[in-house]
C-alpha positions in Angstrom: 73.9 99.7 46.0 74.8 96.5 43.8 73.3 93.7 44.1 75.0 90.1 43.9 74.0 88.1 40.8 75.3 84.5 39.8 75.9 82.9 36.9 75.5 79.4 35.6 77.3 78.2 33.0 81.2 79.2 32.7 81.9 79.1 28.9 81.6 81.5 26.3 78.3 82.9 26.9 78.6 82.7 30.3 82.2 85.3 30.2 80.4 87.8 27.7 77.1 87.9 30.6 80.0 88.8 33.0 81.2 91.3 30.6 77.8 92.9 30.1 76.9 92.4 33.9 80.3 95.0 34.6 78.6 97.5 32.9 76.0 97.9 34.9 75.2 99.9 37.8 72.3 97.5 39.9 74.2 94.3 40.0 77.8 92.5 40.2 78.8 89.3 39.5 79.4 87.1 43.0 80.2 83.8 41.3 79.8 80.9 38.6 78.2 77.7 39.1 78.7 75.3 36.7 79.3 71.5 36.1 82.3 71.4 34.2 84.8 73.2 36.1 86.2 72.3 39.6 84.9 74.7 42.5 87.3 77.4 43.5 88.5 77.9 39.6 88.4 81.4 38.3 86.8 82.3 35.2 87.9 85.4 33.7 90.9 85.6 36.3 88.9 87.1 39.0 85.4 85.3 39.1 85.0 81.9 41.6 83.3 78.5 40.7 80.9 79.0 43.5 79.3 75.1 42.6 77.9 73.2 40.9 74.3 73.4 39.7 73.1 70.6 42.0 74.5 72.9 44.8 72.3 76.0 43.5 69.4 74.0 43.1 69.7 73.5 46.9 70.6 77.0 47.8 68.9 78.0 51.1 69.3 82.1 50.5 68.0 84.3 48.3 70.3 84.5 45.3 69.4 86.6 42.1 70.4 84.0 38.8 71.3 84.3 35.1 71.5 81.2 32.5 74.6 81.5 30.5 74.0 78.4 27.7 73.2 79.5 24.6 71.4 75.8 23.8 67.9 76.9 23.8 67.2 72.9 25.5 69.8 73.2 28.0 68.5 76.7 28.9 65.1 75.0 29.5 66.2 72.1 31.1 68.7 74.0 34.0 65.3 77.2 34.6 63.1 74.2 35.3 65.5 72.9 37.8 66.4 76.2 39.5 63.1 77.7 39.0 61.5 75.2 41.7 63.5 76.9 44.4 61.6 79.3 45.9 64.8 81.5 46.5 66.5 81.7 43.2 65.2 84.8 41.0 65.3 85.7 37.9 66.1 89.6 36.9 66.2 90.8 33.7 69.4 92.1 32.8 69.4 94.9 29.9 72.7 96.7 28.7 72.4 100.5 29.1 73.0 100.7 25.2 70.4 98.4 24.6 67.5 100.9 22.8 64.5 99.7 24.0 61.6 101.8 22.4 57.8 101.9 24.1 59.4 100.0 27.1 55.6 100.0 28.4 54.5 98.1 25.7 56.8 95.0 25.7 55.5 92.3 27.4 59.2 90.8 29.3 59.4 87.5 30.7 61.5 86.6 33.4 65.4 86.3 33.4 65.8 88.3 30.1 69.5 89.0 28.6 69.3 91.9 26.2 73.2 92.1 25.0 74.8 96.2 24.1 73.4 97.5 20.8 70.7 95.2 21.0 67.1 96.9 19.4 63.8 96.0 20.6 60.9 98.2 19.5 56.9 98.5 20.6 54.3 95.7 20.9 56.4 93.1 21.5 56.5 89.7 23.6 59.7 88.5 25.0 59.1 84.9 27.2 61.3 83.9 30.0 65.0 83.1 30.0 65.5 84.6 26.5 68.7 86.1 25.0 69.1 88.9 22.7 72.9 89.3 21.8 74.7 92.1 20.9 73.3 94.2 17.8 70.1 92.1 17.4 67.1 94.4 16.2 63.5 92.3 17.2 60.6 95.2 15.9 57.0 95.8 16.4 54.7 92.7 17.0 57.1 89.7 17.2 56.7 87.5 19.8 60.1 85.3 21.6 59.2 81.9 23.5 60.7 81.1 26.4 63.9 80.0 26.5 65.2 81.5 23.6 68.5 82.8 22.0 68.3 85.4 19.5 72.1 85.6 18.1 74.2 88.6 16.8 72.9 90.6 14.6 70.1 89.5 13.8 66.9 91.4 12.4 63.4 90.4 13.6 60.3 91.9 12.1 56.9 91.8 11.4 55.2 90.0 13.2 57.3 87.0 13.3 56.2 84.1 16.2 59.3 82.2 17.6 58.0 79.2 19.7 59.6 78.1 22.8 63.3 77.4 23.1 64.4 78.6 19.5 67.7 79.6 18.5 68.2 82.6 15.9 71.3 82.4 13.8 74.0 85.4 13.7 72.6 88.0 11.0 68.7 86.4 10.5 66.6 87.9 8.4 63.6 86.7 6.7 62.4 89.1 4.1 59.2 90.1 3.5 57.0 90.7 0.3 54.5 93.0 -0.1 
């Protein structure tokens, strides 16, 4: 059965987590919540403002969360808010044509967002509240800080250390000499 799952932030990131989140079969989306955008408003034409984030903060029920900004700061700022209540959680939510090699030996944070195509290979450490977007490849022994947005298509390898709320631009790669 599908379990409910929320979303905060309505914009662009926030639509393409719907998107993604349709595709799977352990979750729905219930709802938005979001500052911007009166309650009641539909995003996507079928998907309700449910609040705003003040209003999740104080949530009294168990509610299962995903942080849709791709500002690595803002990503930060709104899990240390939410994260203080005891009933929000965080699951990671990973496309079904995502390839994750050596799933046993990746270390995940909490609230991960692996986007379709995305490739993520062995001996690797991905922090809390990260993003990997569509057709991003992170291979063996790189390590992801929290709060973190890897964009599309992106190539991460060898060994590279991204410290806490970094943001990867579309089609990175940092070569490497021998």
């Amino acid at each position: 059965m599908k379990q409910p799952l929320v979303i905060v932030g309505a914009g662009g990131l926030g639509k393409e987590i719907a998107c993604l989140v349709g595709d799977l079969t352990d979750f729905y989306v219930q709802g938005f919540y979001d500052d911007g955008i009166a309650q009641g408003e539909l995003v996507l034409g079928k998907y309700e403002i449910l609040g705003n984030i003040q209003s999740l903060q104080e949530i009294q029920s168990e509610v299962s969360v995903v942080i849709a900004f791709g500002n690595p700061k803002i990503r930060k700022k709104c899990w240390d808010a939410l994260q203080e209540n005891g009933n929000i959680h965080f699951p990671n939510i990973i496309h079904p044509t995502a390839l994750i090699m050596n799933a046993e030996r990746i270390q995940w944070g909490k609230g991960v967002i692996v986007f379709p195509l995305a490739v993520l290979t062995a001996d690797l450490s991905i922090g809390n509240n990260v993003v990997v977007h569509t057709g991003a490849s992170v291979h063996h022994d790189v390590s992801i800080g929290d709060h973190s947005v890897i964009m599309p298509g992106s190539r991460l390898v060898m060994s590279e250390q991204f410290d806490e709320a970094t943001f990867v631009e579309s089609n990175y790669f940092k070569p490497h000499s021998f």
